[in-house]
N, C-alpha and C positions, 0 to 999 in steps of 0.2 A: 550758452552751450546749444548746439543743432540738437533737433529734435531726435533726429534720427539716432545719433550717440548718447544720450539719454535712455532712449527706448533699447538699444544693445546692452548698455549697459543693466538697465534694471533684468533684461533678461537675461545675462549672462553671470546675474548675482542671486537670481532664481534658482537657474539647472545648478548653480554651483552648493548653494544650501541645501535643496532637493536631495540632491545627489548624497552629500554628506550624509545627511540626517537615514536616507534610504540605507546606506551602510552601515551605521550604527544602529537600526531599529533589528533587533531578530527576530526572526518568523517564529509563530505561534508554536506552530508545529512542522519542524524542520523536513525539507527530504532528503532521503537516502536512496541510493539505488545500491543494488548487492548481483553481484555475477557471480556464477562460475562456470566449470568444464565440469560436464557429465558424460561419462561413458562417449566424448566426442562433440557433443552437444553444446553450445554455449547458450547459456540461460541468466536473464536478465531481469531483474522486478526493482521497479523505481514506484519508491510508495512517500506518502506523507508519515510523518511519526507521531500522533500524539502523547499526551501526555497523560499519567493517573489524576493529574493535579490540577485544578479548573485554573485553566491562564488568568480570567480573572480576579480568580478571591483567591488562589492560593490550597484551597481543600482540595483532599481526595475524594476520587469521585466514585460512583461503585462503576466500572464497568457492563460486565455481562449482565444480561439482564436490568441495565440501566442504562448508559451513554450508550450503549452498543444493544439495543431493546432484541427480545427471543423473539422468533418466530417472526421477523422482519430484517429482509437485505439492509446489508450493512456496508459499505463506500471499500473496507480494508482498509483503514490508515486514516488521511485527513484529504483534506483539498481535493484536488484532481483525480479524477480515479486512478486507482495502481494497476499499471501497468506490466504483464509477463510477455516477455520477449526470447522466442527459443528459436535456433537455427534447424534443428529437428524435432519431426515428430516426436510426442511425449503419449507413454501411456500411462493414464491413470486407472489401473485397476479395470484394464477391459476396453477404457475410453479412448482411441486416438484423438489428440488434438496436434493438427499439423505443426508443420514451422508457421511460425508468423508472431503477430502481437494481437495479445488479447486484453481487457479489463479484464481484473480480478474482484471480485463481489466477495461475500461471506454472507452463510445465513444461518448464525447458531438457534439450536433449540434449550428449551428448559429442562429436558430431560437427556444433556448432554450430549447430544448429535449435533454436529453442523456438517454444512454444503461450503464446500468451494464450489462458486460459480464464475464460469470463463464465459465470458463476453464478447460476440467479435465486435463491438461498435468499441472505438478507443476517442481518445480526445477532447472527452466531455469531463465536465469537473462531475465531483464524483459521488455526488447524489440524484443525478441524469442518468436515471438507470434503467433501459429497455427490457422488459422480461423475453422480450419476441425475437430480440437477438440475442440470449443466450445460446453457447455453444456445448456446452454438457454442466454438470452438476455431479459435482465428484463428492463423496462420502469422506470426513477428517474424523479422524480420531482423538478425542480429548484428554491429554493426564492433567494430572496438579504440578505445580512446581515446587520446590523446596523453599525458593526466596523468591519474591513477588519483583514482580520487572517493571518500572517506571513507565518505559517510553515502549510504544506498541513499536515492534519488533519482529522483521521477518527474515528467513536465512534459507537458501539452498545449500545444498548439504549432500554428500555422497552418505546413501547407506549401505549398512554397513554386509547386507543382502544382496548386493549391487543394486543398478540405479543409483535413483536421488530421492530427496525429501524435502518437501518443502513446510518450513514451517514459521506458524505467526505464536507470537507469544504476548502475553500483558497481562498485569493482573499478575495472580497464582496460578493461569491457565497457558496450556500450551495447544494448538489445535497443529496438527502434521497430515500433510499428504503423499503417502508414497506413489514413484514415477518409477518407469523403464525409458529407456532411450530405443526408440524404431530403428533398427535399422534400413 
């Protein structure tokens, strides 16, 4: 048999197992992206989800104040940094932050405060994380939840105030920030 068809062949029996095998493995910690329409606005957050559950032994893990450590920036999610994408100006609580796409950061405290931190550097995975190019630091509010939430969990939201609300949830904790849309 030619060398040449030999060599096609092993590689073409390569990409094909590759391939398979890459389809049937699922990611650690899956992503999600979540839109909606705000007073006009369309708003976008593509984040990684992880899990309470350590992928490889199977136990829960503590979060706050454990995989997710106080008093140090935290990625928001898994893998790549998460990403907010808004077609208009948003304000949070004073803050304009224009249209465009920002990283999203988090920096909870142990005495129940955290930071939403917006980012303008995007595309780095998402423990690359510039303090010099942050773009403001907005204050979240923290409640309890009634039933604890598996997979870290984020959602735009109309409140009910008007605006939006953005909010990450895991654990028993819920952290929320409220927006206006600029006109």
């Amino acid at each position: 048999m030619n060398p040449l068809r030999i060599f096609s062949l092993i590689s073409l029996t390569t990409v094909f197992l590759s391939t398979g095998y890459a389809q049937d493995k699922k990611p650690i910690s899956p992503h999600e992206t979540v839109n909606a329409t705000i007073d006009g606005a369309d708003i976008k957050i593509a984040y990684g989800r992880p899990y309470t559950k350590d992928p490889k032994t199977g136990e829960m893990r503590k979060i706050w104040g454990g995989l997710v450590p106080y008093a140090k920036v935290w990625r928001t999610g898994a893998n790549e940094a998460t990403l907010l994408t808004t077609s208009k100006a948003l304000d949070f609580g004073g803050t304009t932050v224009p249209a465009g796409t920002y990283s999203l950061f988090t920096q909870p405290e142990e005495n129940g405060t955290a930071k939403l931190i917006i980012n303008k550097q995007t595309g780095q995975w998402g423990t690359k994380y510039d303090e010099k190019q942050d773009f403001a630091r907005i204050d979240m509010k923290k409640s309890e939840l009634d039933a604890p939430v598996d997979q870290f969990t984020m959602s735009i939201d109309k409140n009910s105030s008007g605006g939006g609300m953005i909010t990450l949830k895991w654990e028993k904790t819920e952290y929320t920030a409220p927006f206006t849309v600029k006109s």
